[in-house]
C-alpha positions in Angstrom: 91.1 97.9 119.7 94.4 98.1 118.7 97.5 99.2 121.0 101.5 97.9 121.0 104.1 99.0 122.9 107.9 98.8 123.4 109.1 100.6 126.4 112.9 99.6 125.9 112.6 102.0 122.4 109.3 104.0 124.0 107.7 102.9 120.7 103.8 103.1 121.0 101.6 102.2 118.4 97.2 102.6 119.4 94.0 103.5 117.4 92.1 107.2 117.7 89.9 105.6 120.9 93.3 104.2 122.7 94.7 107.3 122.1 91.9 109.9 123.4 91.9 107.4 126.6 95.6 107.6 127.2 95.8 111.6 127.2 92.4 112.3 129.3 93.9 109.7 132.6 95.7 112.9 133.4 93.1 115.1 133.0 89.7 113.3 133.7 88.3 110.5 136.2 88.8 107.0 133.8 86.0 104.2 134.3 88.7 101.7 135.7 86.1 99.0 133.7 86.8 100.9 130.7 87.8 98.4 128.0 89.9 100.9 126.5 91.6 101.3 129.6 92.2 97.6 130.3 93.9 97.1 126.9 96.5 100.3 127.7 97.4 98.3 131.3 97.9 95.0 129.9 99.8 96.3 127.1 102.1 98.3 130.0 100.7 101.7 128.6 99.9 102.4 131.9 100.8 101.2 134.9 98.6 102.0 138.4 96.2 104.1 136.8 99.4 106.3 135.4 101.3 106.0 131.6 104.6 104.6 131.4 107.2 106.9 132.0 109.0 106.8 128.9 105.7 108.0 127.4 105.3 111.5 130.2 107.1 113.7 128.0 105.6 113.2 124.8 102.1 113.3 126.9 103.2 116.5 128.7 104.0 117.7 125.7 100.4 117.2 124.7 98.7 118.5 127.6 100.7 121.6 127.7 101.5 122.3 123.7 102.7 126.2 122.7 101.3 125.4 119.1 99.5 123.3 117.4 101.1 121.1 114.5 99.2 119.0 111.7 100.7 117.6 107.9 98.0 115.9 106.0 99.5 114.3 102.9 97.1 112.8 100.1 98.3 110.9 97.2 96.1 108.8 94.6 95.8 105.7 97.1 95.1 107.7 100.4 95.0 110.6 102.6 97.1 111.0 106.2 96.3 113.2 108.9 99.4 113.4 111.3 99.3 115.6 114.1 101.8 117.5 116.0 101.9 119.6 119.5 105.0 121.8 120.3 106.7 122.9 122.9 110.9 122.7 124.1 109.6 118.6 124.2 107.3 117.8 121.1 105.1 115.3 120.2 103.7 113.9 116.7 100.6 111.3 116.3 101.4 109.8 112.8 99.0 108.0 111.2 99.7 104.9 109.3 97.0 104.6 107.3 95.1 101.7 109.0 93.1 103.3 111.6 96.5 103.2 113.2 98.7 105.8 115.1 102.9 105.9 116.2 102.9 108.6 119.3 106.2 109.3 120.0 108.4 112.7 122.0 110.6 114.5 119.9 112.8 117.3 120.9 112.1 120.9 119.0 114.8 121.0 117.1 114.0 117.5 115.3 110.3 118.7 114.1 111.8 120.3 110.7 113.1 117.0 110.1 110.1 115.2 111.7 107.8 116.9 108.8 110.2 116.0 105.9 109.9 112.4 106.6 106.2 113.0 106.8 105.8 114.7 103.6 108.7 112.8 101.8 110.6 115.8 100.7 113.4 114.4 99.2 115.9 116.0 96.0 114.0 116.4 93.0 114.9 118.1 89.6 114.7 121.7 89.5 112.0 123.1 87.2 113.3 125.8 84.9 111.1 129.0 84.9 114.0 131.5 83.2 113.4 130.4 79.7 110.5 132.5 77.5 108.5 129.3 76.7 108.0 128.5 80.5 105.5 129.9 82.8 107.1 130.9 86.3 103.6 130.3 88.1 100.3 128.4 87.4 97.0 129.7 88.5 95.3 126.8 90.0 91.5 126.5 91.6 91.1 126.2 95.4 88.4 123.5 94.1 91.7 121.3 92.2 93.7 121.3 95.5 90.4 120.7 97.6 89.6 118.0 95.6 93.5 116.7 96.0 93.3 116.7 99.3 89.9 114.8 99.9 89.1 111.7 101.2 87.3 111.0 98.1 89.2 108.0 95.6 86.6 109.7 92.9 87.5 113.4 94.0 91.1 112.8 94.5 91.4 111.5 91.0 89.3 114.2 89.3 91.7 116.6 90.9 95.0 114.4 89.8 93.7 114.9 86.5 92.5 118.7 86.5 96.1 118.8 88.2 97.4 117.3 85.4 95.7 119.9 82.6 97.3 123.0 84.9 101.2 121.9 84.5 101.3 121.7 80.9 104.2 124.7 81.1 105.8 120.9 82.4 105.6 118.5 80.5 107.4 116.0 82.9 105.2 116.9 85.9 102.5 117.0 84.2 103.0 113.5 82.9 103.8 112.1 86.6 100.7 113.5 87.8 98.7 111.4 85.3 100.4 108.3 85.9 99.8 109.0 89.7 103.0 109.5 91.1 101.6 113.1 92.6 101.5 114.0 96.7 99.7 117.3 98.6 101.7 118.2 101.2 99.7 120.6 104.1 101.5 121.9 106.9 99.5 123.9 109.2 100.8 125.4 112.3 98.7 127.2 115.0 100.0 129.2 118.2 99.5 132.1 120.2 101.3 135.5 119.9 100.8 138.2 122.4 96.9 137.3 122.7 96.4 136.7 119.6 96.3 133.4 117.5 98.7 133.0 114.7 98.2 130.2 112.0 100.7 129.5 109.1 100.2 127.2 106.0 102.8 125.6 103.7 101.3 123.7 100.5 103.3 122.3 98.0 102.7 119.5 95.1 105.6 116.8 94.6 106.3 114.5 92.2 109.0 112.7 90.6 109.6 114.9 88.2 109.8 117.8 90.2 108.3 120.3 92.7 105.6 122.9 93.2 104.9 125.1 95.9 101.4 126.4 96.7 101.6 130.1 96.6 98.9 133.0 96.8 98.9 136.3 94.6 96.4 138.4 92.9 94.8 135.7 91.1 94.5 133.6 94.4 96.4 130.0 94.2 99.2 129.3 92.4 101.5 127.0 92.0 105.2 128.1 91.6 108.3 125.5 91.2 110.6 125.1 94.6 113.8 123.3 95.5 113.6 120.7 97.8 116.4 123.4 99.6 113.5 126.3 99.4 110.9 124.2 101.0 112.9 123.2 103.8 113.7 126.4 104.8 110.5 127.5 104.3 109.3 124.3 107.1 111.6 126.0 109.0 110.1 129.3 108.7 106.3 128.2 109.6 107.5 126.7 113.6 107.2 128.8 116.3 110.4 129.9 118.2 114.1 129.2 117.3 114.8 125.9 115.9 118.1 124.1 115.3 117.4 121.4 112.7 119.8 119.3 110.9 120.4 120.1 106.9 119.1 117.9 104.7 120.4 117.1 100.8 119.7 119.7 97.8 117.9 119.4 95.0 119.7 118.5 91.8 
């Protein structure tokens, strides 16, 4: 059992179990002998069978969410699974790669930048696709990026280098994919929209040496060459509701 917490900077950092515990005391009868339980009071997680009050929003907001949020971003060493729930006050689970979670609030309009630092989307070199030797798009197997995205060292790395094979139209990209400096970004949003349910998707491959976003057309996937600038916008786009987010830099 893992759990920290900081109430002067409303910084909590718990495990999956610590977690579930801490968001059912609102909704469900909590064995007060629960070891979970006892961990969250004598950290100061909760406090007479109630959480800490500079934790109530972020816990509202996951009790009461207008759309579901989660990023999973893989990479050659690992695989994340972060987790978001929105609403006018938000909330993101980001894991940490050690069986470990930071919960923290965090108002709508920082979500877009929220998910950047997730995924990493920083300036990268923009790919050329004008020129006649270039490919604008790359047709790529829903078994590559599955394999990218699994929790399988083996898989992952069979993927990297099927990956690799595919961005030959790149030579740069290509390479940084086979020296492992590759990332799958997923963002998946969820919400309901006059009855029915709604769910949007926003893939993209980064590396190094430049970006590619993971498109669909006749052929099924492909992958297509973006600007840090495009994918922003395109985070943007994906959220429920108006958003106000900050800017962040353009790609070179």
């Amino acid at each position: 059992m893992s759990v920290s917490f900081d109430p002067t900077r409303a910084a909590l950092r718990l495990d999956a179990e610590a977690f579930i515990t801490l968001t059912e005391l609102s909704s469900v009868t909590v064995d007060d002998c629960d070891t979970t339980l006892g961990t969250l009071v004598e950290a100061g997680v909760v406090t007479d069978g109630v959480p800490h009050p500079v934790l109530r929003p972020g816990l509202a907001a996951v009790s009461d969410s207008t759309a579901s949020l989660q990023v999973l971003v893989a990479g050659p060493e690992d695989v994340r699974l972060h987790h978001g729930w929105l609403s006018r006050e938000s909330a993101l689970l980001t894991d940490l790669g050690d069986g470990t979670y930071d919960f923290a609030a965090v108002t709508a309009e920082f979500v877009p930048e929220s998910i950047a630092r997730l995924t990493r989307l920083v300036p990268r070199p923009r790919l050329a696709t004008d020129t006649a030797d270039l490919a604008e798009t790359v047709v790529v197997d829903e078994a590559v990026l599955d394999d990218l995205a699994s929790n399988s060292v083996r898989a992952r790395t069979a993927g990297g280098e099927a990956l690799a094979d595919l961005l030959m139209p790149w030579p740069a990209v290509a390479a940084a994919v086979r020296t492992g400096t590759w990332r799958l970004s997923l963002v998946d949003v969820t919400f309901a929209d006059g009855g029915r349910t709604i769910a949007r998707r926003l893939a993209w491959v980064d590396t190094d040496a430049g970006t590619l976003r993971v498109e669909v057309d006749e052929h099924g996937p492909v992958l297509v060459p973006a600007t840090t600038t495009e994918l922003w916008r395109a985070v943007v786009a994906i959220l429920p509701g108006p958003v106000e987010p900050r800017t962040v830099a353009r790609s070179a």
